[in-house]
C-alpha positions in Angstrom: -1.2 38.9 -6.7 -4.6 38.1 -6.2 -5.5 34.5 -6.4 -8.2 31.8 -5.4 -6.7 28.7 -3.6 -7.1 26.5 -1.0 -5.1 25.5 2.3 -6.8 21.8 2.4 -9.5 20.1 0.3 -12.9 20.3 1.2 -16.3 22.0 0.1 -16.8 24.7 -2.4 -16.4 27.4 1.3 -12.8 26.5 1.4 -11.8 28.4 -1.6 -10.0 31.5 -0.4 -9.7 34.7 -2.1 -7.0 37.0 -1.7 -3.2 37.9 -1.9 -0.4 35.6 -2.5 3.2 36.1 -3.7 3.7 36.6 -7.5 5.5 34.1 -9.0 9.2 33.9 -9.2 11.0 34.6 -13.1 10.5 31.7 -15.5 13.5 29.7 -15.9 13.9 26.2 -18.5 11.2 26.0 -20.1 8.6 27.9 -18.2 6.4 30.5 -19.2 4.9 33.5 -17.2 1.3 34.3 -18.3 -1.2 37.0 -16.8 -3.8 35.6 -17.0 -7.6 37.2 -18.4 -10.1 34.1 -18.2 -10.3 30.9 -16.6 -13.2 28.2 -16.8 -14.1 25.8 -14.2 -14.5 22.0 -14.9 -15.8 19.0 -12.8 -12.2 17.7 -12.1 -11.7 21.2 -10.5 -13.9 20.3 -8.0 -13.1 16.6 -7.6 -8.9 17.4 -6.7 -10.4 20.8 -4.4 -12.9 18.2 -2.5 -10.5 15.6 -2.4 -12.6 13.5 -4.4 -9.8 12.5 -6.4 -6.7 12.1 -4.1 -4.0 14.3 -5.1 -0.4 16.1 -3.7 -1.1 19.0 -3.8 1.1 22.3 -2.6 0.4 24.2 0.1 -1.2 26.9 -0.5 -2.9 25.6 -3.7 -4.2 27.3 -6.5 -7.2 25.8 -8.0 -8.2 25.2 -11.7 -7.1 23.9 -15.0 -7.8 25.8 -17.7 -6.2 29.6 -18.8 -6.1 31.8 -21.3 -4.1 35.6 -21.2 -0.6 36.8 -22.4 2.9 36.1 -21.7 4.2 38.3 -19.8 7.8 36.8 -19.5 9.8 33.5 -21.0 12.1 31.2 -19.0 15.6 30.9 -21.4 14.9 28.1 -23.1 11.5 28.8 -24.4 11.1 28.4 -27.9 7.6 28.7 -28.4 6.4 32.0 -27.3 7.8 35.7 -26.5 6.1 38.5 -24.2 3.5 39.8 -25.7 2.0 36.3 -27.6 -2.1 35.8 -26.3 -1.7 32.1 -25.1 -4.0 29.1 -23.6 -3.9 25.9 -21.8 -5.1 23.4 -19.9 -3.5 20.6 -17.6 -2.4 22.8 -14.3 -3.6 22.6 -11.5 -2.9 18.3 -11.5 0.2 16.6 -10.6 1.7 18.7 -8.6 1.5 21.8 -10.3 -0.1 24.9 -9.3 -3.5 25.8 -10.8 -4.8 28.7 -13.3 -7.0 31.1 -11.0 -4.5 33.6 -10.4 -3.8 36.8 -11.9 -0.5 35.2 -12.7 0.8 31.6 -13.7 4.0 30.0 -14.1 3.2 27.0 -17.1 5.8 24.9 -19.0 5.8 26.0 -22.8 4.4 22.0 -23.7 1.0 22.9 -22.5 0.7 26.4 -23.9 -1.0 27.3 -27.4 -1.3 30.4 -29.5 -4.8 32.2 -29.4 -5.8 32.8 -33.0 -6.0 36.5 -33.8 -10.6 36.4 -33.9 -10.9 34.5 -30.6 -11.6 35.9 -27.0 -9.8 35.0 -24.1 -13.3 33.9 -22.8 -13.7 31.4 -25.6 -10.7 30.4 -25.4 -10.5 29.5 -21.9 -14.2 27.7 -22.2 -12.8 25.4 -25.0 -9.4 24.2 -23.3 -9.9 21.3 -21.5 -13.0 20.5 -23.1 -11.8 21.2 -26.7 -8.6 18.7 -26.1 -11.0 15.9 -24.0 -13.1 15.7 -27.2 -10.3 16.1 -29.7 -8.7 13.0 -28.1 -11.5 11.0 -27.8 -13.4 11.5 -31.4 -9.9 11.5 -33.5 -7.6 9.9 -31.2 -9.0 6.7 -29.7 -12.8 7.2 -31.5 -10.8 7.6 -35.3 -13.8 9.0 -36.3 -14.5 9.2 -39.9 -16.0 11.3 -42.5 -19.6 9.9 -43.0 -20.1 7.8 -39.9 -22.8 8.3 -37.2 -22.0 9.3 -33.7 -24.1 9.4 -30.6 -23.6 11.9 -27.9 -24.8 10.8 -24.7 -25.5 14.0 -22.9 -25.3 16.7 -26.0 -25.6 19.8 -23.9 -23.0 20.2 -21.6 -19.8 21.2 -22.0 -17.7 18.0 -23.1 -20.6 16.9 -25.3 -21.5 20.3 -26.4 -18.1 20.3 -28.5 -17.9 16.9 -28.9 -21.5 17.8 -31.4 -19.6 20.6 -32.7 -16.0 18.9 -33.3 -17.8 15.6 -35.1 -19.5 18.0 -37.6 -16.3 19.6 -38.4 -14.9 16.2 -38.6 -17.3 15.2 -41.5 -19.3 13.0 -39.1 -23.2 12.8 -38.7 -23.7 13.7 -34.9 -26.8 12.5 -33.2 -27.2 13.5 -29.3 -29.6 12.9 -26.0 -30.3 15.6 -23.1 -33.3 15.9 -20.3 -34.8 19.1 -21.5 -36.8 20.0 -24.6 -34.3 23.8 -24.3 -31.3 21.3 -24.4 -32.8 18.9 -27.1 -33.5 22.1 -28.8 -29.6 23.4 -28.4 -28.2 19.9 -29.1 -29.5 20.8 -32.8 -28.1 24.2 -32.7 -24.7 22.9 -31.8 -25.3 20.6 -35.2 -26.5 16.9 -34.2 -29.1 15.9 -37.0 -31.1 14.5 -34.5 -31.4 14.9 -30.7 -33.5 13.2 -28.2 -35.2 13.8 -25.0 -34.1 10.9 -22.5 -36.3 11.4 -19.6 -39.3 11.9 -22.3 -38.3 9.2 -25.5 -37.1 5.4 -25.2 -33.6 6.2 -26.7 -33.2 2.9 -27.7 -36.5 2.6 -30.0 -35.4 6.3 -31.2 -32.1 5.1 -32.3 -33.2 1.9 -34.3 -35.2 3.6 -35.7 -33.0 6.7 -36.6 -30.2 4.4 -37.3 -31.3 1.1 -37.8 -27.6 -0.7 -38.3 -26.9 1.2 -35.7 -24.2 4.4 -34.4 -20.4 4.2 -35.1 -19.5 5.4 -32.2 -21.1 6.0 -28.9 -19.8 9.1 -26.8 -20.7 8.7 -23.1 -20.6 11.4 -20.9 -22.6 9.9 -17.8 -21.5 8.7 -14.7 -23.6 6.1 -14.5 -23.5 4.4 -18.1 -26.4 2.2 -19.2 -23.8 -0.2 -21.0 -27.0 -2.6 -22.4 -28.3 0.7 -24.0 -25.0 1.5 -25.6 -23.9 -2.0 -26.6 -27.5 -2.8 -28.2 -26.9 1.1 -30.2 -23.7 0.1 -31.4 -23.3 -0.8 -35.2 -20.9 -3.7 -36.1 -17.3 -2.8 -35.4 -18.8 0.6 -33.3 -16.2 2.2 -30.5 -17.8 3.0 -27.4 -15.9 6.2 -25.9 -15.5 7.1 -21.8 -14.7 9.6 -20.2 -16.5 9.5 -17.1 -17.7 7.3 -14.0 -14.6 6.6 -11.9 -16.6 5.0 -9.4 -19.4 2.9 -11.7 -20.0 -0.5 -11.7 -22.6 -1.0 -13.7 -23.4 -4.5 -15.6 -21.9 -5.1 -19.3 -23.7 -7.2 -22.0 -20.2 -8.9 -22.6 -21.8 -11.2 -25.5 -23.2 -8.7 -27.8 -20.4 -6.6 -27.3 -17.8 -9.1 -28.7 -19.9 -10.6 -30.8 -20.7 -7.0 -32.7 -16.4 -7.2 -33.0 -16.6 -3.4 -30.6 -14.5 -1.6 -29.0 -14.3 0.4 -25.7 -11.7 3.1 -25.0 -11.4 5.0 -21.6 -9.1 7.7 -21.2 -8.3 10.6 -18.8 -7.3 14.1 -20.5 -4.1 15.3 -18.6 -2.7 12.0 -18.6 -1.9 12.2 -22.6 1.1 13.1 -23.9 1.5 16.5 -24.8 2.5 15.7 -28.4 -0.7 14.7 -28.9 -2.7 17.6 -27.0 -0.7 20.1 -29.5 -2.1 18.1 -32.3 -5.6 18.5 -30.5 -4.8 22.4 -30.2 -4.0 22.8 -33.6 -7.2 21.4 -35.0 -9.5 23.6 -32.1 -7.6 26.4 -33.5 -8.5 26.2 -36.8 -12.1 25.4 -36.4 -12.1 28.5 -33.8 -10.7 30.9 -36.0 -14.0 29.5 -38.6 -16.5 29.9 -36.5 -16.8 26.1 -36.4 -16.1 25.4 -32.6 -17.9 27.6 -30.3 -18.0 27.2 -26.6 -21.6 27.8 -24.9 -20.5 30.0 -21.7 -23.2 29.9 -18.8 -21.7 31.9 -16.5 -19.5 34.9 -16.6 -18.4 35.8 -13.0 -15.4 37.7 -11.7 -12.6 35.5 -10.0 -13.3 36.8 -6.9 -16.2 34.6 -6.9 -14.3 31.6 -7.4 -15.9 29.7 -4.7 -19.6 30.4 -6.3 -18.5 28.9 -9.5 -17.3 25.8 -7.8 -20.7 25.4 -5.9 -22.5 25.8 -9.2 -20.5 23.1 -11.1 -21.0 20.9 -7.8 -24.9 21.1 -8.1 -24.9 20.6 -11.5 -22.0 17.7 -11.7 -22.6 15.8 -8.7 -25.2 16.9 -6.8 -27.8 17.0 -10.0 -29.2 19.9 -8.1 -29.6 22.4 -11.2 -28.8 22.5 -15.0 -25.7 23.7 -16.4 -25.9 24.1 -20.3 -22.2 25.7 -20.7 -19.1 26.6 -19.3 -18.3 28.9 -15.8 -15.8 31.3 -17.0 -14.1 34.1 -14.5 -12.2 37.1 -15.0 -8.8 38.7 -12.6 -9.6 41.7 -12.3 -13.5 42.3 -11.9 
């Protein structure tokens, strides 16, 4: 089968295209999926860098996210049968082998059905982003019906949905981003309000917007600006991370205790999967009504595998160029 993988970590040029063997017949729990679309996401490029320090197999097939058909189920599957349009996310981590392949082995827990209106693409855009946002607004966040949210970083991918997801929650989302075209598609995605935060002091904007301030804060920086979300925060607000590994930045620990808040950090594939299927039900749902919609950038065929990693890099971690959206590729093309 073709595939994109790597022999050790490194920069985006080490990603090789080309033939490897197909993998062996499920057995337990496994399930055998050709795959049609993948996305890319920054951890992708983190564990194929080594930026995140990882075991990984040798040769090892990059990527997280999947969404195709099962082709074959191991004997004690119980989920799914050949033929059943699947998705997923959490491969490629831990010692498991990644998505961009024309074939995957994954175990049955981190597998859901693809609603009968919804693309592979789509589906493969939302996966890990879908169930990073699920877990954060209704999870840790307990967002409710009515109450504010703030987006830090409305455009992109995780905050894109994270818009989307807290309108379909019943929530009043409010967002920032660096351009007037991503202000502009911060209100498309549904925030009442979005912010441009190299042009606007976000802090004036959001007393004034919200003058008891936002229930919860969603940062998607690297760098958070802890003084800015603390002084934002409403009484009993939840600040929400899920990003800047290697910050330090200084906390206003007085206002932040004093406001009774709290902070909750959390990292995707290392939740259970109970409560990713709960995540995938929900995403589901507001697929299948046209009330979660990935934004997909780029559309490339998996051969270029090693281009979409560059892309995310410059727009991740080098702040090189914009990315509004996801990088979805294609087996086959």
């Amino acid at each position: 089968m073709k595939a994109a993988y790597i022999e050790q970590v490194g920069p985006p040029e080490n990603i090789v295209y080309g033939e490897l063997p197909d993998p062996p017949e499920p057995i337990g729990h496994q399930v055998l999926v050709e795959v049609k679309a993948v996305s890319v996401n920054p951890v992708d490029t983190y564990i194929r860098s080594g930026m995140v320090p990882m075991e990984l197999p040798k040769p090892f097939i990059i990527g997280c996210d999947l969404a195709g058909v099962v082709k074959a189920v191991g004997p004690e599957v119980t989920l799914f049968e050949p033929g059943d349009r699947v998705w997923g996310s959490n491969q490629g981590l831990l010692g498991r082998q990644g998505t961009f392949a024309e074939q995957v082995l994954v175990d049955e827990c981190w597998l859901y059905p693809i609603p009968e209106n919804v693309s592979f693409e789509d589906a493969a855009a939302m996966a890990l982003v879908g169930i990073t946002a699920h877990l954060g607004l209704v999870k840790y966040a307990r967002l409710e019906r009515g109450e504010t949210i703030f987006v830090n970083g409305g455009s992109g991918a995780v905050g894109s949905t994270v818009v989307q997801m807290a309108r379909a929650l019943g929530a009043r989302p409010y967002a920032s981003a660096g351009t007037a075209e991503k202000v502009a598609l911060c209100q498309e995605f549904g925030a009442e309000k979005a912010f441009n935060y190299r042009e606007q002091n976000l802090a004036e904007e959001l007393k004034k917007a919200l003058p008891v301030g936002v229930n919860v804060w969603w940062e998607t920086s690297r760098e958070p600006d802890f003084d800015l979300a603390v002084g934002a925060l409403a009484s009993h607000g939840r600040l929400i991370l899920m990003a800047g590994r290697e910050a330090r930045p200084p906390f206003p620990v007085g206002p932040f205790y004093v406001k009774g808040c709290s902070m909750h950090g959390f990292v995707m594939f290392m939740e259970h999967p109970d409560d990713q299927r709960d995540a995938a039900e929900d995403i589901n749902r507001w697929l299948a009504e046209g009330r979660l919609k990935p934004r997909i950038a780029h559309l490339l065929p998996l051969s270029e595998a090693a281009k979409a990693h560059q892309l995310q890099e410059d727009a991740t971690i080098h702040r090189k160029t914009p990315l509004a959206g996801k990088i979805v590729l294609k087996p086959g093309e």
